[in-house]
C-alpha positions as CSV (number, residue, x, y, z in Angstrom):
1,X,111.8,100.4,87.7
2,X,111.2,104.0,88.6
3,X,108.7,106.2,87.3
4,X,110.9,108.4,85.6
5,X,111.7,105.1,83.2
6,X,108.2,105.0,82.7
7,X,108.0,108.3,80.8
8,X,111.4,107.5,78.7
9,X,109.7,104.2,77.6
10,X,106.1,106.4,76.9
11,X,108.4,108.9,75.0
12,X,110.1,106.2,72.5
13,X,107.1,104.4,72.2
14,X,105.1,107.1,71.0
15,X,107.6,109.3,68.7
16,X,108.6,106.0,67.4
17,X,105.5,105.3,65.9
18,X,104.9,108.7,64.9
19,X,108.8,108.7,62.7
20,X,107.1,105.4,61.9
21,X,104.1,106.8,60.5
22,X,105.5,109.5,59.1
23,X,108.8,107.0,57.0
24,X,105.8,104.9,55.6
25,X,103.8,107.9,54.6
26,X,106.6,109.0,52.3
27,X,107.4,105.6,50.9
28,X,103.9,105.1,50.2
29,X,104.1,108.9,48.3
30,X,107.3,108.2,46.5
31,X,105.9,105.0,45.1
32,X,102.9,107.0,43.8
33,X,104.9,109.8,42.4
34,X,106.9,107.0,40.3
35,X,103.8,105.2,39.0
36,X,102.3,108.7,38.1
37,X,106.0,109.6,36.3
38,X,105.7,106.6,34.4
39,X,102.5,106.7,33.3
40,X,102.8,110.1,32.1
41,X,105.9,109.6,30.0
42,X,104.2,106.4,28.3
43,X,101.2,108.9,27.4
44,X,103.7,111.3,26.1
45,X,105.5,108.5,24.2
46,X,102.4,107.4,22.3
47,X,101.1,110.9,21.6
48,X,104.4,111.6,19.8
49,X,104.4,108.0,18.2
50,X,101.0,109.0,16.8
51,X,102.3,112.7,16.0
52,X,100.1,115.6,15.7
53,X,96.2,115.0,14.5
54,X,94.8,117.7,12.0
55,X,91.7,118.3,12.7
């Protein structure tokens, strides 16, 4: 191998764990952003099943 190969592998190696990162980062965000929907709406549902409290 020449040394020229050496920075090609360097090159993939590290942007491929930083697109790496970067794809699990947003996967982990999207999940969250889902669970956070879905809780909301359930609060919503049950504050309109319970209607509105006159204080």
């Amino acid at each position: 191998m020449t040394g020229a190969n050496f920075g090609w592998i360097e090159l993939v190696f590290f942007y491929g764990i930083a697109v790496g990162i970067g794809v699990w980062q947003w996967l982990k965000m999207d999940r969250m952003l889902e669970k956070t929907r879905a809780e909301r709406a359930a609060k919503e549902a049950a504050d309109r099943k319970d209607g509105p409290t006159a204080d």
